[in-house]
C-alpha positions in Angstrom: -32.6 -50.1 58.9 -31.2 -49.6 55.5 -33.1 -48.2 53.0 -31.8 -51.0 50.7 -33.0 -53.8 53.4 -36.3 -51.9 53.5 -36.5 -51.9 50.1 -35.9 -55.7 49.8 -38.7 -56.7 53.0 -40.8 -54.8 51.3 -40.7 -56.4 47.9 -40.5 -60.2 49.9 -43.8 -59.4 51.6 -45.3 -58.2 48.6 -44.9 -61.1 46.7 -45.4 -63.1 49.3 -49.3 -62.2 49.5 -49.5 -61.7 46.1 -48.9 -64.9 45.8 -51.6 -66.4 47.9 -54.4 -63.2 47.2 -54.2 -64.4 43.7 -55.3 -67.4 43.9 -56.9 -68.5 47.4 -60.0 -65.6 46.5 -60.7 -67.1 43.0 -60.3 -71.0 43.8 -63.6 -71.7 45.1 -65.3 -70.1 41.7 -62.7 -72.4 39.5 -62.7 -75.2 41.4 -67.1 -75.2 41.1 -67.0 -73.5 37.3 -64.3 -75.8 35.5 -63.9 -78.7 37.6 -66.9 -79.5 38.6 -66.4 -79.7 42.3 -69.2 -80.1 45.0 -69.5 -77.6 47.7 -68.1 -80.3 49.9 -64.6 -80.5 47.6 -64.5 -76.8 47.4 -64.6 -76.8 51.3 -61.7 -79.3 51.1 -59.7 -77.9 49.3 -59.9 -74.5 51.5 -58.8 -76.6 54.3 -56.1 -76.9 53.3 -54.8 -74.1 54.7 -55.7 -75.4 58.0 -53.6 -78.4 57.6 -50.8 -76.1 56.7 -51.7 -74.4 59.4 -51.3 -77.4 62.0 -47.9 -78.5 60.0 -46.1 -75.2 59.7 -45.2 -74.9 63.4 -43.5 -78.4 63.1 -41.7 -77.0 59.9 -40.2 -73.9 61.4 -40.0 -74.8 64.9 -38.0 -78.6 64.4 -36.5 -78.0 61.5 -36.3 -74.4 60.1 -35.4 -72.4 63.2 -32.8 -75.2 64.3 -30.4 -76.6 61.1 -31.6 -73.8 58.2 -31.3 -69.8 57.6 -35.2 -68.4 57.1 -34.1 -66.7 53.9 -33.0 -69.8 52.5 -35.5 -72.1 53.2 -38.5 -68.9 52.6 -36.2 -69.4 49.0 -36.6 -73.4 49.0 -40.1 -73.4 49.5 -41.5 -71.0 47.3 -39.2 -72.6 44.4 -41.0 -76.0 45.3 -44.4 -74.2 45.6 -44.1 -73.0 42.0 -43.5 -76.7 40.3 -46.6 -77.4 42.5 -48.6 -74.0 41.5 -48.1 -74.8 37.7 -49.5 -78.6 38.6 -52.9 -76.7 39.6 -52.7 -74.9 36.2 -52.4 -78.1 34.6 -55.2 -80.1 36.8 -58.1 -81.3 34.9 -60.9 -82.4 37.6 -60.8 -81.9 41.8 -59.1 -85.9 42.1 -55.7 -84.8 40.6 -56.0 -81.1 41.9 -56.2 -81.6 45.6 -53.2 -83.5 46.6 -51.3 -80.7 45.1 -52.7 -77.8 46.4 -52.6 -79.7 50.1 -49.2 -80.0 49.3 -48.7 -76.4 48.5 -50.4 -75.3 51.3 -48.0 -77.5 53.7 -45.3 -75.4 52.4 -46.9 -71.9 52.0 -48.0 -71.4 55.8 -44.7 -71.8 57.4 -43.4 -69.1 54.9 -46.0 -66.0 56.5 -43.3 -67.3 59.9 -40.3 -66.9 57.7 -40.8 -63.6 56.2 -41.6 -62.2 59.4 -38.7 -63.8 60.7 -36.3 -62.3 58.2 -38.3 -59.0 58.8 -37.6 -58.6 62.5 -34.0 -60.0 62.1 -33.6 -56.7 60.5 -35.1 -53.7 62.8 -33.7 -52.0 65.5 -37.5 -50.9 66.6 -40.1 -53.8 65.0 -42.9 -51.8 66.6 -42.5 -48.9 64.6 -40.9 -50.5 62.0 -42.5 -53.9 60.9 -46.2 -51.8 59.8 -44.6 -50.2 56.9 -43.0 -53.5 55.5 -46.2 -55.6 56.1 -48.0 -52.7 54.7 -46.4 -54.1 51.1 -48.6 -57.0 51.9 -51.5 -56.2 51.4 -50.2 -54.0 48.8 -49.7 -57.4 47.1 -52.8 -58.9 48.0 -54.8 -56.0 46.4 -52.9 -55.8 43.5 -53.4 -59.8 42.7 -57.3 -59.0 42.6 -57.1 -55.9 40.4 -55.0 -57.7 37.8 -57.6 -60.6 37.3 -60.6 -58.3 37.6 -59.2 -55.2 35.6 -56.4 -56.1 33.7 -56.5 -59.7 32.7 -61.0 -60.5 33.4 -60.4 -63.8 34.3 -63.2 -63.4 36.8 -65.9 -62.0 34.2 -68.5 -64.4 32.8 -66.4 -64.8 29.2 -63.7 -66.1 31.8 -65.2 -68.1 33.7 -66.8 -70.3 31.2 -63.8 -70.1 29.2 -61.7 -71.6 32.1 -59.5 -68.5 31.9 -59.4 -68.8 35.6 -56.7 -71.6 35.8 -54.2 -68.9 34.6 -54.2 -67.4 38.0 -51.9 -70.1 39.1 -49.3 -69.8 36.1 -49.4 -66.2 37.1 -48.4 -67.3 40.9 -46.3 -69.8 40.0 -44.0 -67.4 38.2 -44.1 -64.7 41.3 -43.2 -67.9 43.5 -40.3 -68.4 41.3 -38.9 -65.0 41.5 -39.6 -64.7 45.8 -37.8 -68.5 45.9 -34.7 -67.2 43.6 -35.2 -63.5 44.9 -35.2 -65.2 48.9 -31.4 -66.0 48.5 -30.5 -62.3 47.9 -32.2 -61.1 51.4 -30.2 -60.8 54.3 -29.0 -63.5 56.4 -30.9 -64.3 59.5 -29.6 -67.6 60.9 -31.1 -70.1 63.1 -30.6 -69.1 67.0 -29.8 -71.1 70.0 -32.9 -70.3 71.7 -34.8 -71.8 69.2 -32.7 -74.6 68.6 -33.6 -75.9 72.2 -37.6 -75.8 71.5 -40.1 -79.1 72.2 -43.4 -80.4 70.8 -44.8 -78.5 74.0 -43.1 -75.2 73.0 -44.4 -75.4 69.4 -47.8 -76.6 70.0 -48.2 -73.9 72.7 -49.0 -76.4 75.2 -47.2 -74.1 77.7 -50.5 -71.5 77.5 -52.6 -74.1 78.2 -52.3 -73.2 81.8 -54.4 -69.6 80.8 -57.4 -71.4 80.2 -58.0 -71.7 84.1 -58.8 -67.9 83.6 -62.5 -67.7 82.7 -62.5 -64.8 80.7 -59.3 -66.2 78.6 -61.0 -69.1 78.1 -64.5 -67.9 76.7 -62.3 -66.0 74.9 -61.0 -69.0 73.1 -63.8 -70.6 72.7 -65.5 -67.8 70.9 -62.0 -67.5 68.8 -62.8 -71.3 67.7 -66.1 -70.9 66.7 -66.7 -67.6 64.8 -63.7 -68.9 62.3 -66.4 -71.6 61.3 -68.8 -68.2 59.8 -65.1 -66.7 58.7 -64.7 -70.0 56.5 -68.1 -69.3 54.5 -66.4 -65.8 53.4 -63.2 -67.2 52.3 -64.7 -69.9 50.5 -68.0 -69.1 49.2 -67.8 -65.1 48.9 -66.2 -65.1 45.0 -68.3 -68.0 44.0 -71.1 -66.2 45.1 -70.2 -63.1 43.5 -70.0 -64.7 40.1 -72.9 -66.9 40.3 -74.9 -63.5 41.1 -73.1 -62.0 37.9 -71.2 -59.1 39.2 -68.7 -57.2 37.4 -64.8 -57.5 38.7 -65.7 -59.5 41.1 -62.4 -60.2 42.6 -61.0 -57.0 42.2 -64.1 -55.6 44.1 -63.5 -57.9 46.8 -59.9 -56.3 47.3 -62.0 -53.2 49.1 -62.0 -55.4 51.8 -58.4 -55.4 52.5 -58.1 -51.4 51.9 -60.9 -51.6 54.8 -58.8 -54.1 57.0 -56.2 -51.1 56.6 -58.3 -48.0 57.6 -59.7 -49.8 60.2 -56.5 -50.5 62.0 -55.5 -46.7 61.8 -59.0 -47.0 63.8 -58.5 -49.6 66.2 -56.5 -48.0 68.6 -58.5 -45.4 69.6 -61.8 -47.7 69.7 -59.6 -49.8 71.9 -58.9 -47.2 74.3 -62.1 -45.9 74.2 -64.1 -48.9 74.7 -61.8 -51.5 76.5 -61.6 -55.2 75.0 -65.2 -56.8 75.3 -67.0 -54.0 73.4 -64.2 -54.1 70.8 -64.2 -58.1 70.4 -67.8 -57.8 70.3 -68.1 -55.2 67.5 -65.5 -57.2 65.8 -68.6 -60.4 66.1 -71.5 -58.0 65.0 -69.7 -57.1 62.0 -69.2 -61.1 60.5 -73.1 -61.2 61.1 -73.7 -57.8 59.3 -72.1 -58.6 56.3 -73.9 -61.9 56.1 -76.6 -60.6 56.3 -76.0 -57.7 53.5 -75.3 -60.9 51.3 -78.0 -62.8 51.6 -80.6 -59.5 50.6 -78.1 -58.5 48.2 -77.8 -58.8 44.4 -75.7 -57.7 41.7 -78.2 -55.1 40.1 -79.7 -52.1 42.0 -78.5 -53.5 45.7 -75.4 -54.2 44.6 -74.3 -51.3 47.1 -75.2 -53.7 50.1 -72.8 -56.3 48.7 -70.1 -53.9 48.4 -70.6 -52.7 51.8 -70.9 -56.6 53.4 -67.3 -56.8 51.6 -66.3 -53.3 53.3 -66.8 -54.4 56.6 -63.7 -56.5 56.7 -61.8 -54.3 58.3 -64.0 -54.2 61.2 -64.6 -58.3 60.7 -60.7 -59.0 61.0 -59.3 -56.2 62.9 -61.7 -55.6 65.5 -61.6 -59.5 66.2 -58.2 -61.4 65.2 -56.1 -58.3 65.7 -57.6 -57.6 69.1 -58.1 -61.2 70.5 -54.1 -60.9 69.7 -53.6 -58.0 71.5 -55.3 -59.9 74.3 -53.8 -62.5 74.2 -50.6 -60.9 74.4 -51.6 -58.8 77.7 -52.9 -62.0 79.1 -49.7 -64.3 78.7 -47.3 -62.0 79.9 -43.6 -62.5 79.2 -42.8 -66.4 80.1 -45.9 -68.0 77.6 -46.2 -65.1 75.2 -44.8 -67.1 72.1 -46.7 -70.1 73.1 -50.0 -68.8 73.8 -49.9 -66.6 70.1 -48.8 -70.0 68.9 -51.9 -71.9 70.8 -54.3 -69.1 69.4 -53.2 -69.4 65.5 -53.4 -73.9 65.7 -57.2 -72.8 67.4 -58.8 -70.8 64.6 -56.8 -70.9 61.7 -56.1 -74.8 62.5 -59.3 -76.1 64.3 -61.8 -73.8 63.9 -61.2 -72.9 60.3 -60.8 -76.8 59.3 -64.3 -77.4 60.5 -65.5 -74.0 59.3 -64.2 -74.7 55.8 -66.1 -78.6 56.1 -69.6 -77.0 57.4 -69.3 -74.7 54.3 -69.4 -77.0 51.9 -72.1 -79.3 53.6 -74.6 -76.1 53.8 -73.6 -75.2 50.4 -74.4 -78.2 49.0 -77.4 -78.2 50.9 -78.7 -75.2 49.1 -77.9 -76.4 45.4 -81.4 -75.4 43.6 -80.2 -76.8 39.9 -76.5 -76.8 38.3 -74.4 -74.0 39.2 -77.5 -72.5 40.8 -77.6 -71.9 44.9 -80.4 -70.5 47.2 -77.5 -67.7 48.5 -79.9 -65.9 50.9 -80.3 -69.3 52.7 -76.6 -70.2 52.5 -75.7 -66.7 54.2 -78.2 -66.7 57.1 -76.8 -69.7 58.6 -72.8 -67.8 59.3 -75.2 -64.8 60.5 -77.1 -67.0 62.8 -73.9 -68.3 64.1 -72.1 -65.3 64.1 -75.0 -63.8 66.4 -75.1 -66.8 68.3 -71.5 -66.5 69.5 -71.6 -63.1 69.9 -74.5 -63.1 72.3 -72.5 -66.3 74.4 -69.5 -63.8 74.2 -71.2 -60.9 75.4 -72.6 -62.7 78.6 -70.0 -64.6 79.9 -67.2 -62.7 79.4 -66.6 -60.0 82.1 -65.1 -56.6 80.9 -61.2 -56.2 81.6 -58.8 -53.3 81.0 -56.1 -54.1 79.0 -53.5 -51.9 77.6 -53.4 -51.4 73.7 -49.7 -52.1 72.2 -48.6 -52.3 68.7 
C-alpha cells in the first residue's frame, strides 16, 4: 500500500471516530444538565445507535454495495450528518433534539462499514495491514475527549451549567464536513458483483441461524445479548455520573479507557492461547462487573483512584468479550456463513441487546433520582454488576470449553 493511500485511511478513520467519541461520551451529561431530559430520554436517545445499528445493514447491503462507490456515499453521509450535527447544537429541549440525532445515527452506523470497506479495498495483506489504519481510530476517539476536557473544559462544572457542552456538536459537525468533502478524494472502491446479488437473508444473517443448533454457539449468543444490557449503563450513564460526582476532566479521563482497550489487545493473544475461549470470554464478563462495582464505592475525592481504574478496565471489558466472541464466531462459521454470522452477531448486541440495554438504563436511573440532578449512583451501579455476574455465572456453566485457534 502506498504511503499516500495510508496516509489518507488513516486520516478517514480518524475523523471518523472523532466524530462520534466527541459527542456520544458527553451526550448523556448534556442531554440531563441543559435539557432537562429524564433518565428514560437519555436512554432514548442512546438507542439510537441501535436503530442505526438495525438500519445500516439495509443501507450498505441494498443500496450502497449494489448502485454506489463506498467513498462516495462515506462522503454523502457525513455531509448530511453535519447539517444534522449543527441541528443538535441548535436544539433547545429533548422533543426537537431526538428526531435529529435518530436521524444522524441512521446515517452514521453504516459509515464504521464504509470506511472499512474503502480500507480493505486498498491492502494487499488486511491482516497485517488494517491494525495500523484503525489504530488512527481510536487515535481520534481519544483526542475528541482530551480537547473537551483539557483544551476547551466544556465538561467542567463552569461548562456544564453554562451549557458549553452543546458546542461539542458544532465541533463534530465541522470534522463531518471535512470527512464528507475529504471522502471524495479517497480512492475508488466500487460496488462488486458479489454484493450486488445479496438478499434480506444475506444481510440479516439469517444464513447463521443454522449455528444456533450448536449449544455452545448458542449460549454464546445469548450471553452476547444480555451482557450489552450492563454495557449500555456505561455508555450512557458513565459521564453523567462522572460530573454529577464532580470530577475534574471528566471526559478526557474517560479516554484511558480506550488507551486500555489498546494495551489489552497487544494482550489478548497470548491470554487466548494460554487459556482457550471460555476462560477468556469469562474474564471479559468479570471485568463489566468489576468496574461496576469500583463505581458504585467510588467518589471523586480520595477514591477517585477506584473510579479511574473501573474506567481502565475497558480494555479487558471490550476486548476480552466483543473482540473474542468475534474471533469465535469466526472459527465457528467457517467459510460459507462467515459474513452472515458476524453480521447476525453485530444486529444481536449492538441492535437487540443494546436497544434494551440503553431502555433498562434509563428506567433504573430514574429509579434512583433522590432530588434534581441528584442520583443514588451506588444503587444505580450494583444493578449492571448483579447482571453482569449473573450472566457470567450462566456462561460459565453451560458453556463447555473448546479450542479454537486465535487469528487476527
Amino acid at each position: 500500500m502506498k504511503t499516500t493511500t495510508k496516509a489518507q485511511l488513516s486520516v478517514m478513520m480518524f475523523l471518523e471516530f472523532f466524530i462520534w467519541g466527541g459527542w456520544f461520551v458527553t451526550m448523556g451529561t448534556f442531554l440531563g444538565k441543559n435539557l432537562s431530559a429524564t433518565g428514560g430520554q437519555i436512554g432514548q436517545a442512546y438507542s439510537t445507535q441501535s436503530w442505526g445499528a438495525i438500519i445500516a445493514p439495509f443501507i450498505i447491503g441494498l443500496i450502497a454495495d449494489r448502485y454506489f462507490n463506498a467513498e462516495r456515499i462515506l462522503g454523502v453521509l457525513h455531509i448530511i450528518g453535519a447539517g444534522l450535527l449543527y441541528m443538535l447544537f441548535k436544539s433547545e429541549d429533548f422533543v426537537s433534539f431526538y428526531p435529529y440525532v435518530l436521524g444522524y445515527m441512521i446515517l452514521y452506523m453504516p459509515t464504521l462499514a464504509l470506511v472499512n470497506s474503502v480500507s480493505f479495498n486498498q491492502m494487499t495483506d488486511p491482516t497485517k495491514e488494517f491494525a495500523h489504519i484503525r489504530l488512527w481510530g481510536t487515535v481520534g476517539w481519544i483526542i475528541a475527549g482530551l480537547v473537551i476536557s483539557y483544551i476547551f473544559s466544556w465538561d467542567n462544572e463552569v461548562g456544564v451549567a453554562d451549557g458549553s457542552l452543546r458546542n461539542t456538536f458544532a465541533m463534530v459537525a465541522v470534522a463531518s464536513l471535512v470527512l464528507g468533502l475529504f471522502s471524495f478524494t479517497l480512492p475508488k472502491t466500487p460496488p462488486t458483483a458479489n454484493n450486488s446479488k445479496k438478499g434480506i437473508s444475506d444481510i440479516l444473517g439469517l444464513d447463521a441461524l443454522k449455528l444456533l443448533k450448536d449449544r455452545n454457539f448458542l449460549i454464546f449468543v445469548i450471553s452476547s445479548v444480555l451482557i450489552c444490557i450492563p454495557l449500555a449503563f456505561y455508555y450512557s450513564q458513565a459521564n453523567p455520573f462522572l460530573v454529577e460526582l464532580g470530577m475534574e476532566n471528566p471526559t478526557g479521563k474517560m479516554t484511558i479507557g480506550q488507551v486500555s482497550e489498546v494495551l489489552f489487545m497487544l494482550l489478548l493473544p497470548y491470554f487466548f492461547k494460554k487459556f482457550g475461549v471460555k476462560w477468556t470470554l469469562a474474564v471479559g464478563m468479570l471485568a463489566w462487573v468489576i468496574r461496576y462495582v469500583l463505581f458504585a464505592f467510588g467518589d471523586a475525592g480520595e477514591m477517585s483512584f477506584i473510579l479511574i481504574l473501573g474506567i481502565a478496565l475497558h480494555g479487558i471489558c471490550y476486548d476480552f468479550f466483543f473482540v473474542t466472541g468475534q474471533i469465535y464466531t469466526d472459527s465457528k462459521a467457517g467459510e460459507q456463513v462467515k459474513s452472515a454470522a458476524q453480521g447476525l452477531i453485530t444486529l444481536a448486541t449492538y441492535g437487540l441487546g443494546m436497544l434494551v440495554g440503553f431502555w433498562i438504563a434509563g428506567v433504573i436511573t430514574d429509579q434512583y433520582l433522590v432530588s434534581e440532578g441528584i442520583h443514588d449512583w451506588k444503587a444505580i451501579w450494583l444493578w449492571p454488576a448483579c447482571f453482569a455476574a449473573a450472566v457470567m455465572l450462566i456462561f460459565f456453566v453451560f458453556f463447555k470449553n473448546e479450542k479454537i485457534e486465535y487469528t487476527s
